[in-house]
N, C-alpha and C positions, 0 to 999 in steps of 0.2 A: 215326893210329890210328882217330880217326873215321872216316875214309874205307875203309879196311880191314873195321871195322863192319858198315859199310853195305852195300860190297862183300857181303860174308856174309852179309846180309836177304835179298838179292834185286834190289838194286839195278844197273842195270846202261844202259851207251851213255849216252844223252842226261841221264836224271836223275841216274846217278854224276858224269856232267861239270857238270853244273851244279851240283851241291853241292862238287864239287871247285875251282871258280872261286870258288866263294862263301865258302869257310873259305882259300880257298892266298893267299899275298901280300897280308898283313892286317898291322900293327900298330898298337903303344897304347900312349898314354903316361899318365901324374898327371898333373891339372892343381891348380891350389892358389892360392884368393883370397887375400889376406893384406889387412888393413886397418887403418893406425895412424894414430893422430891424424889422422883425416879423407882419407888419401893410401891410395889402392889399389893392393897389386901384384899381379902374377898373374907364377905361378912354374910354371913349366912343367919336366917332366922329359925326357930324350934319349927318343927311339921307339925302339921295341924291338919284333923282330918277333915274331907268335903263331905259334909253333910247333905247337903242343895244343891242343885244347880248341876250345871253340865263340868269338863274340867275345861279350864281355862286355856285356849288355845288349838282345841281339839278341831277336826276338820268335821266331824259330827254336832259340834255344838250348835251351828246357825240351824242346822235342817232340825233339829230336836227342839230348841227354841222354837221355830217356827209351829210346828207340833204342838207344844205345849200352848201358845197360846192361840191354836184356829180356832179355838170355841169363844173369842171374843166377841166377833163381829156379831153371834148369833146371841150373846148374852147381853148385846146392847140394842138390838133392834127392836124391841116396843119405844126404845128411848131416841135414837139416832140411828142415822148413816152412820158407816164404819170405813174406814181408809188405813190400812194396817199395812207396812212395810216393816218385816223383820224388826226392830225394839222404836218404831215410831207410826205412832199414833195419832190418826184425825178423825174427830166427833164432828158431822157436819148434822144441821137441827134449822129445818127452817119452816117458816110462820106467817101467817099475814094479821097477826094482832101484838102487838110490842107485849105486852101482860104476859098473854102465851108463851111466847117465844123464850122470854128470858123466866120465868119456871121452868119452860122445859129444860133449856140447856143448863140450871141450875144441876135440875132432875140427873139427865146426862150425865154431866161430871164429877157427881158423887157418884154415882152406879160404876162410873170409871174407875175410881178411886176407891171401891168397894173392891172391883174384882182384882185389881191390884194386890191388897192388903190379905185378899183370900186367899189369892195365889203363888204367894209370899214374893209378890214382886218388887220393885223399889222403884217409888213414882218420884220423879225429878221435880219438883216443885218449881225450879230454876228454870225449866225449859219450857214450861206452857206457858202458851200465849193464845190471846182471843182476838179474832178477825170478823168483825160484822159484813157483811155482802147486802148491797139492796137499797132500795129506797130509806130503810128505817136504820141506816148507819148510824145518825147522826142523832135518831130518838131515844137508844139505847142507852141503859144505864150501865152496862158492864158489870163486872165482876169486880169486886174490891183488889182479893188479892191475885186476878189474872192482867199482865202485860197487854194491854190491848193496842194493836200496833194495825199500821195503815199497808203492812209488807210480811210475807213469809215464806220462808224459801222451804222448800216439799223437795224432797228426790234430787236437788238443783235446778229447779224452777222455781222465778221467785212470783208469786203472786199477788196484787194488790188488791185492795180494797175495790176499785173500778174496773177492775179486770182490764187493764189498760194495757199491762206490759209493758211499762214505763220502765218501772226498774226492774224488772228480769234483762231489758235489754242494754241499759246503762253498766250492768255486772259483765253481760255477755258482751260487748264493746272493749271493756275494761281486759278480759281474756284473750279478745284477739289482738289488741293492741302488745300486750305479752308477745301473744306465739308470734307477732308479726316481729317484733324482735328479736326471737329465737328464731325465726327465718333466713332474716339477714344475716347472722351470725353464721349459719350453716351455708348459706350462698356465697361467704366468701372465703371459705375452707374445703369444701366439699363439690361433689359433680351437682347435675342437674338432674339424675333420679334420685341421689338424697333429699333434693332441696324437696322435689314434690313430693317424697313420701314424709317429710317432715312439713308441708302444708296440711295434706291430707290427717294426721296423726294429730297435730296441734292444732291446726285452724278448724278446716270443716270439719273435724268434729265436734266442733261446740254450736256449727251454727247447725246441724241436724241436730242436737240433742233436743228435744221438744218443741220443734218448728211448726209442728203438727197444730201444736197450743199457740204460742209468739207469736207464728207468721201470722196471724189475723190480726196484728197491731194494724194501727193509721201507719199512711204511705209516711206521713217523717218519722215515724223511730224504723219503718223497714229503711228509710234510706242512709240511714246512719251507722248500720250493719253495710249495707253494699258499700259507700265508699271505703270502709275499710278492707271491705276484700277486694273493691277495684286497687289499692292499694298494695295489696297482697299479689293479686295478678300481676300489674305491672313490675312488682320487684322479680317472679318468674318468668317472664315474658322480657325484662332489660329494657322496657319502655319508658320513656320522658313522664315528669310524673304530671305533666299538662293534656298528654297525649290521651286521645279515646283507646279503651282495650275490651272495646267488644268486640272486635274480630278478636282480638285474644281467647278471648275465654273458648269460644270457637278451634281455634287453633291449640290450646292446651287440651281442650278436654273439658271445661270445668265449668259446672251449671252454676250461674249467678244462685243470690239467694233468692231470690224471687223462684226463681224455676226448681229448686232443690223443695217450697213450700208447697209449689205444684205439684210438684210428681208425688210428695208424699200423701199431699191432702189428696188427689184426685186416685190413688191408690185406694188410699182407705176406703175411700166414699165406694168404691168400685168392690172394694169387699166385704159391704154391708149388704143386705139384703133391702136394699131400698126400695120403692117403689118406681115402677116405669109407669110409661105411657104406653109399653104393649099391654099391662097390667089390667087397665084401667077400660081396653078396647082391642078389637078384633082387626082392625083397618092396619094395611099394612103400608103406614104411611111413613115419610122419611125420617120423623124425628121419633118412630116408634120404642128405636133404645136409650133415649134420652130419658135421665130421670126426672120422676114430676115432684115440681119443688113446690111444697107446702107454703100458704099464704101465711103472713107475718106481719105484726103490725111493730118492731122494734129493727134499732142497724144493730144490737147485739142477738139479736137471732141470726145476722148473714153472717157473724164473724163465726159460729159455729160452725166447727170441721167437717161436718154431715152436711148440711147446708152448701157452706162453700166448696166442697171437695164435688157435689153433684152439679152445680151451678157451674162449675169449672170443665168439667168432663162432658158437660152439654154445648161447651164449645168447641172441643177438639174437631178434626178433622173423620172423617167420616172412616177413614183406615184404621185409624189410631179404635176411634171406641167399636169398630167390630172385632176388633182383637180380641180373643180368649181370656180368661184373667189371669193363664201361665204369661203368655205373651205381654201382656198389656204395659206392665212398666219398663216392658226392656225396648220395646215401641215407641213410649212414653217420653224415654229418659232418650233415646237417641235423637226423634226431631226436636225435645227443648234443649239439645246440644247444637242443634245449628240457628238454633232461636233465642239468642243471650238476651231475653227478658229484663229490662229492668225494675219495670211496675206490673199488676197486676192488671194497668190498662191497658199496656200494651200488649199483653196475653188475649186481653179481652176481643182486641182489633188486630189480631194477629194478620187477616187476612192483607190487610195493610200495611204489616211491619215490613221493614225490610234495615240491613243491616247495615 
């Protein structure tokens, strides 16, 4: 059926035969150590040929996987959105009549559960779960035999029902308290360029992992993240843990998580093609590169990345957004190093911050 596949990509003469050599005339067995009282056996099972699928362990098997199942998303779109990440799956299906809504996502997830079965692939029954979004969470009847849960974690993002980030950031708390552990441990063994490339490696790597998303939580779950990296700071920096460390972060190098959300959202937003105000008019007035933000009548339109990331870059400083966009976040990233942000009001009134 892989071959079949492929066949159907586009595949065709010399690279269908060499993929067809590569999967045909394959088996695989168990093998099994066993070890008592000091005496080792190894237990081996009959070979058994691969009929299906890729061979197990192959450095080709995810890119061929992948392959085999692009034609999903296109086989589910009269029905749903599609969200596919190499062997995980999200049907997103939305409505403004409760009736509709739950037919269609009925509809949906048999259509899912069809191309599955065609495809001879093996649907986890254990692993789906159903997440409602929206005013009509609470009218919905669900699905008998689907898990319907108020949390779901995607890629390592955990998502909730309120788009709150309540608990994405309770997990991600939960991680740096870890790496702030494994911190210590290395602070008192090691020099002080281990210790920061073991902040760098364990800590802020979790608080960039989709900050993009998170950072538009309310100011107390963002402030619940910063004390722990103020935390984190002061153990690289050998400060009092009563003591202020924003000249620290200063002094190390290290953007608060407030400005690590800036620079990423005010990135993005800078590499959308959004609309300006030179766009819109001919006048060559001061806030001409400023983008023009769309009128809104909800505060979850301003937590949007587009949104906030344009909203954000229409404050910056007037050198900062003439910048190029090769330039722009290495611009970006060095005055919010001398700007240890801790809210996103004091970004806001920067002209007033001072350290």
């Amino acid at each position: 059926m892989v071959l079949t596949k492929l066949e159907y990509l586009g595949f065709r003469e010399t690279a269908l035969s060499w993929f067809t050599s590569y999967l045909s005339d394959r088996d695989q067995l168990v093998e099994l150590k066993q070890s008592t009282r000091g005496v080792r056996v190894l237990h081996r099972s009959d070979r058994l040929p691969v009929n299906r699928g890729v061979p197990q362990g192959s450095v080709l098997g995810p890119v061929l996987f992948v392959l085999f199942t692009s034609d999903f998303p296109v086989y589910m779109e009269p029905y749903s959105n599609t969200i596919i990440y190499a062997d995980d799956m999200v049907l997103l299906i939305s409505g403004k009549n409760r009736e509709a809504l739950e037919v269609q996502s009925y509809i949906a997830l048999n259509v899912a559960i069809e191309y599955c079965a065609a495809n001879d692939l093996v649907y986890n029954e254990s692993k789906r779960k159903e997440m409602t979004l929206g005013s009509m969470k609470d009218e919905l009847s669900g699905f008998p035999n689907l898990d319907s849960v108020h949390a779901v974690e995607h890629l390592g993002v955990v998502v909730d029902n309120k788009i709150s980030w309540m608990d994405h950031v309770d997990k991600l708390c939960a991680k740096l308290s870890s790496a702030l552990f494994a911190i210590r441990r290395v602070k008192h063994v090691s020099t002080e360029d281990a210790v920061r490339t073991a902040y760098s490696s364990l800590f802020e790597c979790h608080l960039r992992y989709g900050i993009v998303l998170w950072g538009a939580t309310t100011n107390g779950y963002l402030e619940r993240v910063l004390i722990t990296q103020k935390k984190a700071v002061r153990m690289l920096a050998d400060l009092d843990w009563r003591a202020s460390c924003r000249g620290a972060f200063k002094e190390l190098g290290i953007l608060t998580v407030t400005n690590i959300y800036l620079l990423e959202v005010i990135c993005l937003a800078s590499s959308r093609q959004l609309q300006r105000n030179m766009d819109t008019h001919t006048y060559q007035t001061r806030n001409a590169r400023d983008f023009a933000l769309p009128i809104h009548h909800s505060r979850r339109f301003q937590s949007k990345h587009s949104y906030g990331g344009a909203k954000f870059f229409n404050v910056l400083p007037e050198t900062i957004k003439r910048a190029d966009p090769v330039t722009l976040k290495k611009k970006l990233r060095s005055w919010l190093l001398q700007q240890p942000f801790y809210t996103i009001s004091e970004f806001l009134d920067w002209q007033n911050f001072t350290v």
